[in-house]
mmCIF file of the N, C-alpha and C atoms, coordinates in Angstrom:
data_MODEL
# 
_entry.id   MODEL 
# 
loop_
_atom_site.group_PDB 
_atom_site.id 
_atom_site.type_symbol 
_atom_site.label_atom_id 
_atom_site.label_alt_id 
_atom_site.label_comp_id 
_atom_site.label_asym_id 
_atom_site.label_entity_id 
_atom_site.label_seq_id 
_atom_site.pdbx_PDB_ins_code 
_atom_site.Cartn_x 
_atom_site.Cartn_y 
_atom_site.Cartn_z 
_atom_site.occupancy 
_atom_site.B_iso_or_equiv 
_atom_site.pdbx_formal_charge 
_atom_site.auth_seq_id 
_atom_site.auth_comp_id 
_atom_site.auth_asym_id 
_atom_site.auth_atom_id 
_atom_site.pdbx_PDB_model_num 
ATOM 1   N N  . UNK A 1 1  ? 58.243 32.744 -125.024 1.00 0.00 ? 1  UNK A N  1 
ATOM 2   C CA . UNK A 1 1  ? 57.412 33.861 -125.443 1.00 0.00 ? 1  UNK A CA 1 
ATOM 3   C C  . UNK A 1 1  ? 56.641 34.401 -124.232 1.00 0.00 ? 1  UNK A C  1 
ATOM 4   N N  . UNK A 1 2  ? 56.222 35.936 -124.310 1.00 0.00 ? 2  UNK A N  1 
ATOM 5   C CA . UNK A 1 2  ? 55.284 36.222 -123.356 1.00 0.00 ? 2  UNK A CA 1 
ATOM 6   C C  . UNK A 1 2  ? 54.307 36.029 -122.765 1.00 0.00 ? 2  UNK A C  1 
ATOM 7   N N  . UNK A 1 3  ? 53.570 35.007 -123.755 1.00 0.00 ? 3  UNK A N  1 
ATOM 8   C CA . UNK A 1 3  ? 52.179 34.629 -123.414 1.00 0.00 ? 3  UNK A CA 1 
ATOM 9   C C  . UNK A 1 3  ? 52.438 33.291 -123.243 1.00 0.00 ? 3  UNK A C  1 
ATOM 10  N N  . UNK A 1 4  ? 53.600 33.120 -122.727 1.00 0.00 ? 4  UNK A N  1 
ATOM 11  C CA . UNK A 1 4  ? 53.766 31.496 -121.498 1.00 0.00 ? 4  UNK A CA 1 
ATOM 12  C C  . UNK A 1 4  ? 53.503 31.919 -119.645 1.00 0.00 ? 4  UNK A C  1 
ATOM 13  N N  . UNK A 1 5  ? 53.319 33.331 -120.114 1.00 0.00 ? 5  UNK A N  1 
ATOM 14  C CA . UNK A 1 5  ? 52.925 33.876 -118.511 1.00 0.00 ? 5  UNK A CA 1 
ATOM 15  C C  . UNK A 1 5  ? 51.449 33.903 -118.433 1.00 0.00 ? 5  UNK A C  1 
ATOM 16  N N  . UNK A 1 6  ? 50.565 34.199 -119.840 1.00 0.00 ? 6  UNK A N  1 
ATOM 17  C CA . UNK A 1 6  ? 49.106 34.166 -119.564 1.00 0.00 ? 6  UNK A CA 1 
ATOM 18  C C  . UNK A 1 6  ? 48.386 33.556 -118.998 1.00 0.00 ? 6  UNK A C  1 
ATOM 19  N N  . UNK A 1 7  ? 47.220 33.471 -118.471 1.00 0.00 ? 7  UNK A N  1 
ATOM 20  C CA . UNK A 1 7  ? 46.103 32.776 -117.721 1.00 0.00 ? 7  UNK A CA 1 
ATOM 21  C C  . UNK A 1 7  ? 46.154 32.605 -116.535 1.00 0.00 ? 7  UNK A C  1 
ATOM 22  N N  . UNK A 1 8  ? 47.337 32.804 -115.705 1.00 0.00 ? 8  UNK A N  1 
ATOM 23  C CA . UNK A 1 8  ? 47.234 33.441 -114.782 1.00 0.00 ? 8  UNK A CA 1 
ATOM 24  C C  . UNK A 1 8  ? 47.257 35.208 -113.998 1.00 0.00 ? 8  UNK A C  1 
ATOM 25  N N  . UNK A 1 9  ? 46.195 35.411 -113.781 1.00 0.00 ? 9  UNK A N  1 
ATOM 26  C CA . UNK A 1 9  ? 45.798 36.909 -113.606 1.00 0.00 ? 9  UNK A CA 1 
ATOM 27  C C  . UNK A 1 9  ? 45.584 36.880 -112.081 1.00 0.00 ? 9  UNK A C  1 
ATOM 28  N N  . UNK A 1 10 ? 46.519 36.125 -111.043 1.00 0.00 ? 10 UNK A N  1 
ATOM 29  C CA . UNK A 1 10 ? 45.947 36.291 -109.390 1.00 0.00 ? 10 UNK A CA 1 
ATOM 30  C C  . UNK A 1 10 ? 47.776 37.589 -109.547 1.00 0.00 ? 10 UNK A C  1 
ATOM 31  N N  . UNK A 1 11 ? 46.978 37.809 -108.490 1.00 0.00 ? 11 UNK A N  1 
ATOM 32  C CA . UNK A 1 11 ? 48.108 39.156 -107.890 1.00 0.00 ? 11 UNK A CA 1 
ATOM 33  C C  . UNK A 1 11 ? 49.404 38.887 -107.733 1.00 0.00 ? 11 UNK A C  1 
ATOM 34  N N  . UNK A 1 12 ? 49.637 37.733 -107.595 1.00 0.00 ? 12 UNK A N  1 
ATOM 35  C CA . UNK A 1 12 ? 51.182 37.484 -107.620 1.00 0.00 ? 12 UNK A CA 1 
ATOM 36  C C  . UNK A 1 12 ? 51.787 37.025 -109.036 1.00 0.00 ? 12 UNK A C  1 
ATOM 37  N N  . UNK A 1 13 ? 50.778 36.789 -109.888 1.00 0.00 ? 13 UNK A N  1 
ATOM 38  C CA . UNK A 1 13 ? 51.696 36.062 -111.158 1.00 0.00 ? 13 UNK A CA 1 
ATOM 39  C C  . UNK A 1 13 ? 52.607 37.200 -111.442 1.00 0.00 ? 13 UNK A C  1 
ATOM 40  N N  . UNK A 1 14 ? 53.241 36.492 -112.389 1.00 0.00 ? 14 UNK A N  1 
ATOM 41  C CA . UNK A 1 14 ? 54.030 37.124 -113.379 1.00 0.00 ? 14 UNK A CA 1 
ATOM 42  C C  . UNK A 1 14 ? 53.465 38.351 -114.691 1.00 0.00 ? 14 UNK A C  1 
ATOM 43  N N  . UNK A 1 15 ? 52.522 37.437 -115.166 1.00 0.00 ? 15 UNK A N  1 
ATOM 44  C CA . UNK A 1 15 ? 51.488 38.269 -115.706 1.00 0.00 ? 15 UNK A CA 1 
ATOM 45  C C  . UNK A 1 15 ? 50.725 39.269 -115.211 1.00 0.00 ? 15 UNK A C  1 
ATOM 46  N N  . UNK A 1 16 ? 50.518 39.112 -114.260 1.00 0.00 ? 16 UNK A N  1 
ATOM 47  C CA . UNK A 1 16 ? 49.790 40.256 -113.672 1.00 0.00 ? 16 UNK A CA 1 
ATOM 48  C C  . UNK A 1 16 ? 50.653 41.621 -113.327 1.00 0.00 ? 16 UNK A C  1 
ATOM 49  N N  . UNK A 1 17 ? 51.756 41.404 -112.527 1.00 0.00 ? 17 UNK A N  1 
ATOM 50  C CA . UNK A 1 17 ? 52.847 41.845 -112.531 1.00 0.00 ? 17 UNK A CA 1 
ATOM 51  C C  . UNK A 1 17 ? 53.369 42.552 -113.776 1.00 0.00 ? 17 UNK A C  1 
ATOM 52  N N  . UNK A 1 18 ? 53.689 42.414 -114.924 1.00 0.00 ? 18 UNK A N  1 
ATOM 53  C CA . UNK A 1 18 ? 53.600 42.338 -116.015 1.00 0.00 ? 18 UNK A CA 1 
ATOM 54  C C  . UNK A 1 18 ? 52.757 44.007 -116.396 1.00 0.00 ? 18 UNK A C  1 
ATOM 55  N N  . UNK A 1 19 ? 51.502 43.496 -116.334 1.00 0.00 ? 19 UNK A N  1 
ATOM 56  C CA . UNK A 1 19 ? 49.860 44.072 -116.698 1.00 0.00 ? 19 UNK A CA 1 
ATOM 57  C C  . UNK A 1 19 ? 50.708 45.458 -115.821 1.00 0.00 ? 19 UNK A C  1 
ATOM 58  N N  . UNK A 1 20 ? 51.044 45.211 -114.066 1.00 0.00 ? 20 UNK A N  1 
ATOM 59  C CA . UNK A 1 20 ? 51.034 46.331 -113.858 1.00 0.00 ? 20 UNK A CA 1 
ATOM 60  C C  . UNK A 1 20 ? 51.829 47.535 -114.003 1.00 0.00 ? 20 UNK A C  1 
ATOM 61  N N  . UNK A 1 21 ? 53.291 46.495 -114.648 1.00 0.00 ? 21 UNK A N  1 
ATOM 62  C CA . UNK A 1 21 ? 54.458 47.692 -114.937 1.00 0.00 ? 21 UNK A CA 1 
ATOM 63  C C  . UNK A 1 21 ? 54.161 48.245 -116.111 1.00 0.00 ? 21 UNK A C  1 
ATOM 64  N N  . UNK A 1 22 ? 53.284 47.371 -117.514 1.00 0.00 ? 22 UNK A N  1 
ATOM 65  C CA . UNK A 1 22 ? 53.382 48.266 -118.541 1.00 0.00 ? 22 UNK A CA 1 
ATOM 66  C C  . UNK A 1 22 ? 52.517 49.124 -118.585 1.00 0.00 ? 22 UNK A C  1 
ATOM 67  N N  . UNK A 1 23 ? 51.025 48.626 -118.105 1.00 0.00 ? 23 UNK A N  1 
ATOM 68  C CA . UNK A 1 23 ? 50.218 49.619 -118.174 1.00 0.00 ? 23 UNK A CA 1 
ATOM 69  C C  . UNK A 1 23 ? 49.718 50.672 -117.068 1.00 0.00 ? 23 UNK A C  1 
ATOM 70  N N  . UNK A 1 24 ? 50.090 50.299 -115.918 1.00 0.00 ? 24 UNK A N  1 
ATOM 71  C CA . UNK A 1 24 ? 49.830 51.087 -114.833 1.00 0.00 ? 24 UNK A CA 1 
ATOM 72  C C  . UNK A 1 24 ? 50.953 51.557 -114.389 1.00 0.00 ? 24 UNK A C  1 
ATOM 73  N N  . UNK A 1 25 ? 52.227 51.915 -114.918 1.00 0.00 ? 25 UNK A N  1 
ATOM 74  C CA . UNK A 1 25 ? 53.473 52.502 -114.768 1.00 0.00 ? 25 UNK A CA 1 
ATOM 75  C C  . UNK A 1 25 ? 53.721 51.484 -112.876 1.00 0.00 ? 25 UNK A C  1 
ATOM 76  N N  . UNK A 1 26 ? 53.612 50.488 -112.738 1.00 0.00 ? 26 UNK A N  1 
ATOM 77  C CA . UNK A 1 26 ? 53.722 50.430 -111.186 1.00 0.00 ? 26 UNK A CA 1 
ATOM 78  C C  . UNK A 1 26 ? 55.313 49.803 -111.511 1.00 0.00 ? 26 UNK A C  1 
ATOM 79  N N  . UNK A 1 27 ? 55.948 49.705 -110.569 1.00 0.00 ? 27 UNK A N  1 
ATOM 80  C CA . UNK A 1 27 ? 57.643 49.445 -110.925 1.00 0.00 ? 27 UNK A CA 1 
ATOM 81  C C  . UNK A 1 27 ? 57.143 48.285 -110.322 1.00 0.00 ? 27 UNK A C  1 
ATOM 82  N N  . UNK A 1 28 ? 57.837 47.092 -110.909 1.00 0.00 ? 28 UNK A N  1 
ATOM 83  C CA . UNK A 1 28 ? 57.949 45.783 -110.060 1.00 0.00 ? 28 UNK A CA 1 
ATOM 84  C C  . UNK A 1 28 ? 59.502 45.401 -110.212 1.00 0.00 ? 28 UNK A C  1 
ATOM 85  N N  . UNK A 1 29 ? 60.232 45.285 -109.074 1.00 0.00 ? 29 UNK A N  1 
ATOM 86  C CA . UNK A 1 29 ? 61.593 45.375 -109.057 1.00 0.00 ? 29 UNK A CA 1 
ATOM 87  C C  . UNK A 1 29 ? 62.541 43.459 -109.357 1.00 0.00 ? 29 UNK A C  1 
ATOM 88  N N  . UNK A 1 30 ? 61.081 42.712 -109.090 1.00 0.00 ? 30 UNK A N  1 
ATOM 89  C CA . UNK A 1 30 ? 61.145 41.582 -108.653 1.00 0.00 ? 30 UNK A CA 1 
ATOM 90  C C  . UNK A 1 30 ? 61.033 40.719 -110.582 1.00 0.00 ? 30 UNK A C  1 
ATOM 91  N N  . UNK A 1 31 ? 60.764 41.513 -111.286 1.00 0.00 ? 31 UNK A N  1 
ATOM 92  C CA . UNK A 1 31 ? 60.760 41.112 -112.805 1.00 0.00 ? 31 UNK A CA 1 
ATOM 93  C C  . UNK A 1 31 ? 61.227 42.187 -113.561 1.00 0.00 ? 31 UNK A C  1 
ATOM 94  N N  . UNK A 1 32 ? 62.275 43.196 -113.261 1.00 0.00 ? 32 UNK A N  1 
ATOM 95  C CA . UNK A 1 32 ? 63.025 44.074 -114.043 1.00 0.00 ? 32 UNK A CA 1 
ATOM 96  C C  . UNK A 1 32 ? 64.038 43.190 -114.981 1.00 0.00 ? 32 UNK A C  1 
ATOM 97  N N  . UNK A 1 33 ? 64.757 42.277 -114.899 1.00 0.00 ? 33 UNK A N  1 
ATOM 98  C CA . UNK A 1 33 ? 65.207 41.885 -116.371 1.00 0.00 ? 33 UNK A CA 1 
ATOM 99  C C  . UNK A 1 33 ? 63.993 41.431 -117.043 1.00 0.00 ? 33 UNK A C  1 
ATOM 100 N N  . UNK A 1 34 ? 62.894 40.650 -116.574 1.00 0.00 ? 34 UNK A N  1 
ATOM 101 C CA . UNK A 1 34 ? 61.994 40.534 -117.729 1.00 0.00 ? 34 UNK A CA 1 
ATOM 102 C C  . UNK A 1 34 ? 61.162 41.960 -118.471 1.00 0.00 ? 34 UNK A C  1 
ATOM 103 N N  . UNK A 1 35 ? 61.094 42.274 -118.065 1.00 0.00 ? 35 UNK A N  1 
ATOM 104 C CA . UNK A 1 35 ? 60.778 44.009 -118.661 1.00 0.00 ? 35 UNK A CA 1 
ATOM 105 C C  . UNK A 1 35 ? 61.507 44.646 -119.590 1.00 0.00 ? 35 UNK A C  1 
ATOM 106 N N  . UNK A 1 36 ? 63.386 44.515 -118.705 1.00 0.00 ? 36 UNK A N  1 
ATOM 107 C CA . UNK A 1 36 ? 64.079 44.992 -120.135 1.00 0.00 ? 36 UNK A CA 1 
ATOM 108 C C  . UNK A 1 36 ? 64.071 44.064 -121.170 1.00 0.00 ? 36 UNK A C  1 
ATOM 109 N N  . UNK A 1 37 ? 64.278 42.610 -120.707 1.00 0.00 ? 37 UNK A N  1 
ATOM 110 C CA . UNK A 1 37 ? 64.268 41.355 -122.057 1.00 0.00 ? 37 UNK A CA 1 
ATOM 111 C C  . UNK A 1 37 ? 62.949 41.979 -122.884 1.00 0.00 ? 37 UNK A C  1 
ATOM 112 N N  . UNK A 1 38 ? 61.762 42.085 -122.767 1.00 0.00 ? 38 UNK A N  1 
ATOM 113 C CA . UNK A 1 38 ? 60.431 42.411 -123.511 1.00 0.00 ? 38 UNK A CA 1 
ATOM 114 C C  . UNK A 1 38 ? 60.711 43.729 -124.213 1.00 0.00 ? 38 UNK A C  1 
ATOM 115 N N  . UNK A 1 39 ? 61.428 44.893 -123.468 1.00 0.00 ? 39 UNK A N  1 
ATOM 116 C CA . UNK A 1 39 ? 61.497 46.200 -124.226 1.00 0.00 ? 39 UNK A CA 1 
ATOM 117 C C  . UNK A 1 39 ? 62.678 46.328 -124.769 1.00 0.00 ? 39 UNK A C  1 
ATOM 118 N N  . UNK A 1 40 ? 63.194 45.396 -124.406 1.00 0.00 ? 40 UNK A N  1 
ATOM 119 C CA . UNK A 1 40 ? 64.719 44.637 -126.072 1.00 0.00 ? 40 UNK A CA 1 
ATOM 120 C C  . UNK A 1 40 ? 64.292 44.160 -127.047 1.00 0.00 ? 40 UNK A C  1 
ATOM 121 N N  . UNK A 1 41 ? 63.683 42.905 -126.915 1.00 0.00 ? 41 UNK A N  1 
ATOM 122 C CA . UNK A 1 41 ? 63.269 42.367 -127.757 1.00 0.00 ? 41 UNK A CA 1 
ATOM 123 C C  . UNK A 1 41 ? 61.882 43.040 -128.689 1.00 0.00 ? 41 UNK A C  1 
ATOM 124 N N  . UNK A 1 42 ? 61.123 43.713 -128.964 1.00 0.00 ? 42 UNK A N  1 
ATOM 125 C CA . UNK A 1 42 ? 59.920 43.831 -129.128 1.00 0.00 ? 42 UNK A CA 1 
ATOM 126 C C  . UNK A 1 42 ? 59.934 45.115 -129.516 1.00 0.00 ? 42 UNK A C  1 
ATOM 127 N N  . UNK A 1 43 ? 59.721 45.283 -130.954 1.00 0.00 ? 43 UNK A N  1 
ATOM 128 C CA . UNK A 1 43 ? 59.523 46.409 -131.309 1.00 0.00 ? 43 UNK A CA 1 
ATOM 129 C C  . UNK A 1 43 ? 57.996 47.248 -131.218 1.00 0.00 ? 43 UNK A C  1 
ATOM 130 N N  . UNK A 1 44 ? 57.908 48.594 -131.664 1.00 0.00 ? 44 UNK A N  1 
ATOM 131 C CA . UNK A 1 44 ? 56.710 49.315 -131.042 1.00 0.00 ? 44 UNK A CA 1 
ATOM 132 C C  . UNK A 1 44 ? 55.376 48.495 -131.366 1.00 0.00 ? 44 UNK A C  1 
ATOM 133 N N  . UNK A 1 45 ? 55.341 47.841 -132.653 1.00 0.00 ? 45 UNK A N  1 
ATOM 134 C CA . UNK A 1 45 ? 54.005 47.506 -133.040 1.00 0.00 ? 45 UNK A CA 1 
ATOM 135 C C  . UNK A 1 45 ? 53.838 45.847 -132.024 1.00 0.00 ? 45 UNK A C  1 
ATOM 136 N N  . UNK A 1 46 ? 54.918 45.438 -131.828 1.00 0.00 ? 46 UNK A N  1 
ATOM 137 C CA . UNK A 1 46 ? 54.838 44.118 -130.606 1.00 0.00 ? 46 UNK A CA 1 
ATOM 138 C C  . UNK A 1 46 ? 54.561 44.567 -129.229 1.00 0.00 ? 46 UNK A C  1 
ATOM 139 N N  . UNK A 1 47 ? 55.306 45.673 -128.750 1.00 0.00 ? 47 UNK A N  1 
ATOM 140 C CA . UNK A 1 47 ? 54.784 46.565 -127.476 1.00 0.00 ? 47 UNK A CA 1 
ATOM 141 C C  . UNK A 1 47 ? 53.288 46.919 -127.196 1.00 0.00 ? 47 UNK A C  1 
ATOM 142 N N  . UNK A 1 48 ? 52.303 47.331 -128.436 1.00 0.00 ? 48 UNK A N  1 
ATOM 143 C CA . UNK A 1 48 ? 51.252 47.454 -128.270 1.00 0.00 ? 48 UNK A CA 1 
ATOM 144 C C  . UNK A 1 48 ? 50.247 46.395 -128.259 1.00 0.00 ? 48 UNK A C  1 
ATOM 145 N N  . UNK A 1 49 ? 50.987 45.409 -128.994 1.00 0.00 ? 49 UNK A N  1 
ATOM 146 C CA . UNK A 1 49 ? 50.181 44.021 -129.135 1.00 0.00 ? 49 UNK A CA 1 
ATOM 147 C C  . UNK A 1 49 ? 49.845 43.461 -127.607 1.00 0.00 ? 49 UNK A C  1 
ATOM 148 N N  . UNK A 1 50 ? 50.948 44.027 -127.075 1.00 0.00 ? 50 UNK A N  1 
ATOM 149 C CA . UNK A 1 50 ? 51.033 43.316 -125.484 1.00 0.00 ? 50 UNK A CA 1 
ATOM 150 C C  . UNK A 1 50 ? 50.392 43.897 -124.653 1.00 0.00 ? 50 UNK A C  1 
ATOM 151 N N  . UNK A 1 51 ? 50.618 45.365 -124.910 1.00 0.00 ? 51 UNK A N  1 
ATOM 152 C CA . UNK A 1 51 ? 49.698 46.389 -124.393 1.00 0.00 ? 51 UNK A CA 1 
ATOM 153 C C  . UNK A 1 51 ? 48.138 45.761 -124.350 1.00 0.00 ? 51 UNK A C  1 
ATOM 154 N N  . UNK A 1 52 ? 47.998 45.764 -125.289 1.00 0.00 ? 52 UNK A N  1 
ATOM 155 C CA . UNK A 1 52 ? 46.435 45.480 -125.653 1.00 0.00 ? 52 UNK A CA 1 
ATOM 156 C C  . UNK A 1 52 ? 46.261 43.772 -124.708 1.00 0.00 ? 52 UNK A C  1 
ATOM 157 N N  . UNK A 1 53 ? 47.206 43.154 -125.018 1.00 0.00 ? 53 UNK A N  1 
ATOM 158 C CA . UNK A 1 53 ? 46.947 41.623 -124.339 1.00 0.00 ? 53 UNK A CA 1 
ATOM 159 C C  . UNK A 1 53 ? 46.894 41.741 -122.697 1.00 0.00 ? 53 UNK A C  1 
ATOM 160 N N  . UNK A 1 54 ? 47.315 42.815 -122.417 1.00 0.00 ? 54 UNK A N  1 
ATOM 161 C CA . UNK A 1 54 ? 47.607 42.655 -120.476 1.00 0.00 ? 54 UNK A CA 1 
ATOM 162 C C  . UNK A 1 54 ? 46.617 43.469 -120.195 1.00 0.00 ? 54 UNK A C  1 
ATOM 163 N N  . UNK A 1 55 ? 45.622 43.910 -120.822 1.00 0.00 ? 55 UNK A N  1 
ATOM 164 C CA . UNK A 1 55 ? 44.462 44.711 -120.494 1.00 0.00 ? 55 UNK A CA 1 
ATOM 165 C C  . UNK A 1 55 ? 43.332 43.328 -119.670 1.00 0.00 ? 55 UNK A C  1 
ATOM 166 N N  . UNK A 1 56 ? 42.912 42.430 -120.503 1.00 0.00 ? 56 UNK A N  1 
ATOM 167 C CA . UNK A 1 56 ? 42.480 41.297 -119.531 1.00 0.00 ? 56 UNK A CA 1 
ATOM 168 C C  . UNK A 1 56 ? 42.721 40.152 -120.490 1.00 0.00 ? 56 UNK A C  1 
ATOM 169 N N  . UNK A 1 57 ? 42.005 38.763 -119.924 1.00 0.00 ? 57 UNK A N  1 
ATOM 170 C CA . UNK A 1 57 ? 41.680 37.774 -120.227 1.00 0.00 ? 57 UNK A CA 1 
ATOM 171 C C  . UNK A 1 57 ? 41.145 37.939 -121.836 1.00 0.00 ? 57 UNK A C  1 
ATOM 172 N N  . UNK A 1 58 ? 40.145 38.903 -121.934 1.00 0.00 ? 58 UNK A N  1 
ATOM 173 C CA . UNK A 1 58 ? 39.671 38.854 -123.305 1.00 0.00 ? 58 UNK A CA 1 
ATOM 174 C C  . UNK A 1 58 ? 40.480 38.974 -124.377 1.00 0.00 ? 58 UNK A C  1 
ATOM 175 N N  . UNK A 1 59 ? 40.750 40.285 -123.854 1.00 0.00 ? 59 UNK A N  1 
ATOM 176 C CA . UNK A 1 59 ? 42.302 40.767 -125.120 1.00 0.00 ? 59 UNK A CA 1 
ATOM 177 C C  . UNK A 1 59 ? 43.284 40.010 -124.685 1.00 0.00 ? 59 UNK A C  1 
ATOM 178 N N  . UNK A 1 60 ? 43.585 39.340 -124.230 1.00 0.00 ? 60 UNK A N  1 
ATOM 179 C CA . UNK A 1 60 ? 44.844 38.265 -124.634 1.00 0.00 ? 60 UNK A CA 1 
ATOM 180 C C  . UNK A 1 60 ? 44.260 37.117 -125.229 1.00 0.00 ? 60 UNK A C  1 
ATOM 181 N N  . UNK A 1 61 ? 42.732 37.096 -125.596 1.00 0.00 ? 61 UNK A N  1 
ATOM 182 C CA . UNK A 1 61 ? 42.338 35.888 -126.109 1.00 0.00 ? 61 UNK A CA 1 
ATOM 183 C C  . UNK A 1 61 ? 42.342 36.448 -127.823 1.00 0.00 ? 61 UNK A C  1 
ATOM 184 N N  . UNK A 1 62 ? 41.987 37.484 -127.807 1.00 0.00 ? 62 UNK A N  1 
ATOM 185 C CA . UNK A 1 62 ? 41.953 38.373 -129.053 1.00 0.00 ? 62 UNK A CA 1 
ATOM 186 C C  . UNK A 1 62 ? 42.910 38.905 -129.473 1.00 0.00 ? 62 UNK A C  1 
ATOM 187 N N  . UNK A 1 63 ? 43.901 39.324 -128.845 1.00 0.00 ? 63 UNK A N  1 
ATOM 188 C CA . UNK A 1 63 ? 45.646 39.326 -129.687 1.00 0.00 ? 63 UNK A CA 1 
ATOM 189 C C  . UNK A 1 63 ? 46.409 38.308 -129.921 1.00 0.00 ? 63 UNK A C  1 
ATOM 190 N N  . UNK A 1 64 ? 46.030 36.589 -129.097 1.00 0.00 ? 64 UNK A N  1 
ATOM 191 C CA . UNK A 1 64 ? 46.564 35.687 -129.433 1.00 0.00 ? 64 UNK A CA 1 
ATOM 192 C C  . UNK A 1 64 ? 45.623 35.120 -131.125 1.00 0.00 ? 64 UNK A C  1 
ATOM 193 N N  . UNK A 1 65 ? 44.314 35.323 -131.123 1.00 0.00 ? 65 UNK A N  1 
ATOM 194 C CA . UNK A 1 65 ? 43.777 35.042 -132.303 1.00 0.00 ? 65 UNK A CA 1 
ATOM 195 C C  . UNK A 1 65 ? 44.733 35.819 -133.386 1.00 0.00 ? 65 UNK A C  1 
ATOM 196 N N  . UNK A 1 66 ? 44.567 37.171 -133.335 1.00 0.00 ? 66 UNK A N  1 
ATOM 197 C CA . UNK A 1 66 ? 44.739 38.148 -134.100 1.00 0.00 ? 66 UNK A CA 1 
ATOM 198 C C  . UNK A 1 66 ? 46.194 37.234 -134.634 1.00 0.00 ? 66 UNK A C  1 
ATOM 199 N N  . UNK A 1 67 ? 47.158 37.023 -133.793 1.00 0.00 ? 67 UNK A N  1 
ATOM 200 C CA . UNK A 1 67 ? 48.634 36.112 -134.159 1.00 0.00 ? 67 UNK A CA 1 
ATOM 201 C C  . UNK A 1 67 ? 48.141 35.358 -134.955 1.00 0.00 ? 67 UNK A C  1 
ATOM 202 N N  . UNK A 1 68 ? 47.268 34.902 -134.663 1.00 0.00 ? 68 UNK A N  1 
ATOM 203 C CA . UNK A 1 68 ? 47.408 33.181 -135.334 1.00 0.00 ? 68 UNK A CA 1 
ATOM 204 C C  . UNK A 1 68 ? 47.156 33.346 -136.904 1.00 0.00 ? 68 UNK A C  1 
ATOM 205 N N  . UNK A 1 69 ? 45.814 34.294 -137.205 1.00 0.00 ? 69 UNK A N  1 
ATOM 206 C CA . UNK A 1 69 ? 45.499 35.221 -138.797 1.00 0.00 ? 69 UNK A CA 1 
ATOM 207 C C  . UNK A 1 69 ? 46.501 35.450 -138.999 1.00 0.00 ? 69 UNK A C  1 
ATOM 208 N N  . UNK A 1 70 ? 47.765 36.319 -138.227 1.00 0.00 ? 70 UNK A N  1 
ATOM 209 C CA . UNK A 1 70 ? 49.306 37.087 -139.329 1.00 0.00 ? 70 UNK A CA 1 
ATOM 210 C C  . UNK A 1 70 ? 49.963 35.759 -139.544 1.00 0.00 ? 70 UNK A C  1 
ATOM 211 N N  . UNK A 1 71 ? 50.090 35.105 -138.438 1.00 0.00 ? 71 UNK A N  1 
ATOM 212 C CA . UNK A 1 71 ? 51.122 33.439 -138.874 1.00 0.00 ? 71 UNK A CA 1 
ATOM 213 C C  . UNK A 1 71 ? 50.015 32.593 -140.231 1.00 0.00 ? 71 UNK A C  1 
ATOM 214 N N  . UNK A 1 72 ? 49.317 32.332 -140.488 1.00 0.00 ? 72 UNK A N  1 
ATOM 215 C CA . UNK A 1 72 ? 48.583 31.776 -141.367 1.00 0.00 ? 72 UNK A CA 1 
ATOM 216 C C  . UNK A 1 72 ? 48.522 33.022 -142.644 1.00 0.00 ? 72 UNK A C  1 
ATOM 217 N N  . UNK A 1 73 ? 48.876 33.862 -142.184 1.00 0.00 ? 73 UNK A N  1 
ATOM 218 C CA . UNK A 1 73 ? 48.510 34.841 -143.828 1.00 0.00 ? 73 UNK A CA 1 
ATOM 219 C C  . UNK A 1 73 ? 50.150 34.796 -144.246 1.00 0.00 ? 73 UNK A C  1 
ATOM 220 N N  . UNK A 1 74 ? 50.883 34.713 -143.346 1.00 0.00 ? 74 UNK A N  1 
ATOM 221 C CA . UNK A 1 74 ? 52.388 34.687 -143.735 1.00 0.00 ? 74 UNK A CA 1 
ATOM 222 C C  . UNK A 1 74 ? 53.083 33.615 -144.124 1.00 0.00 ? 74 UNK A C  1 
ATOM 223 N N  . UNK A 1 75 ? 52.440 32.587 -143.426 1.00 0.00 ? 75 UNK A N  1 
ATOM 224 C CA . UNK A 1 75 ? 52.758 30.490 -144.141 1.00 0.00 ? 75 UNK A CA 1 
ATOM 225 C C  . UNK A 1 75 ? 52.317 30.965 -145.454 1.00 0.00 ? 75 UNK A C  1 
ATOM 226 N N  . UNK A 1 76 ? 50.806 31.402 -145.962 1.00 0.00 ? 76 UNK A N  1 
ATOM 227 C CA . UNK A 1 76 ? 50.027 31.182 -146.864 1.00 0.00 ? 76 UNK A CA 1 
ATOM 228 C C  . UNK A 1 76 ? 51.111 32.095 -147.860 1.00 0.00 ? 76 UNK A C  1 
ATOM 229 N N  . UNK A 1 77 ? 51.840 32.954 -147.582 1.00 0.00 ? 77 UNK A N  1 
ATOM 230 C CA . UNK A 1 77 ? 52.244 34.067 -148.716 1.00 0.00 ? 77 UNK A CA 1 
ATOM 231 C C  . UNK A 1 77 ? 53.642 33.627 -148.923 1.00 0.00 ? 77 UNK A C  1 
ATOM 232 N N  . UNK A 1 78 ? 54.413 32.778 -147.926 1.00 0.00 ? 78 UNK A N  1 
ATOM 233 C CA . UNK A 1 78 ? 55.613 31.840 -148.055 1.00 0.00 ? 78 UNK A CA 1 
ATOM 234 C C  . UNK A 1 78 ? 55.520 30.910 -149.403 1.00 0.00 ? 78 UNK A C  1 
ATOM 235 N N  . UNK A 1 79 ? 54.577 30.240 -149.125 1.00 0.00 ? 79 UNK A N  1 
ATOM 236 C CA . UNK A 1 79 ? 54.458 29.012 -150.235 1.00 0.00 ? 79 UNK A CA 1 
ATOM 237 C C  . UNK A 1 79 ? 53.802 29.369 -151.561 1.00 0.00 ? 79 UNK A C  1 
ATOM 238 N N  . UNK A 1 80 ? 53.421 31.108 -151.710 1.00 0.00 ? 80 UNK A N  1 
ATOM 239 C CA . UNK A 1 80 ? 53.129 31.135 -152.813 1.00 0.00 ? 80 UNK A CA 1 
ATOM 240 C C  . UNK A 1 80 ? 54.372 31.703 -153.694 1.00 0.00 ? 80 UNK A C  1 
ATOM 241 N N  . UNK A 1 81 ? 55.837 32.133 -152.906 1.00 0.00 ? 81 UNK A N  1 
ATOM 242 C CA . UNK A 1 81 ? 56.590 32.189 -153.431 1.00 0.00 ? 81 UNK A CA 1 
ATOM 243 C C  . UNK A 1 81 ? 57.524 31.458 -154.101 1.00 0.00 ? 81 UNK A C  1 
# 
């Protein structure tokens, strides 16, 4: 998953890297299959989730919460079927 790249935010990660192709249009040539793998895999409402997570440290602490509420509301609505 994508957020096995998080918590590191120094200039060379991956993540950061990451941060700068989606949101700062910067091309990083050095993680172009991971870019297309993410904009294969990941539909628009997952694109923004990420969006929002590569903004900083906070919001990836707050879109990984936000996951954890949809996985627990979705176990919870599994077993009531």
């Amino acid at each position: 998953m994508i957020f096995d790249y998080g918590g590191n935010w120094s200039k060379n990660s991956t993540w950061y890297k990451i941060h700068q192709h989606i949101n700062e249009n910067k091309k990083q040539d050095d993680i172009i299959d991971l870019i297309d793998e993410i904009r294969k895999n990941l539909n628009k409402n997952a694109l923004n989730l990420l969006k929002t997570a590569l903004i900083s440290v906070d919001n990836m602490s707050y879109v990984l919460d936000f996951l954890d509420v949809l996985k627990a509301n979705m176990m919870e609505n599994i077993l009531l079927v």
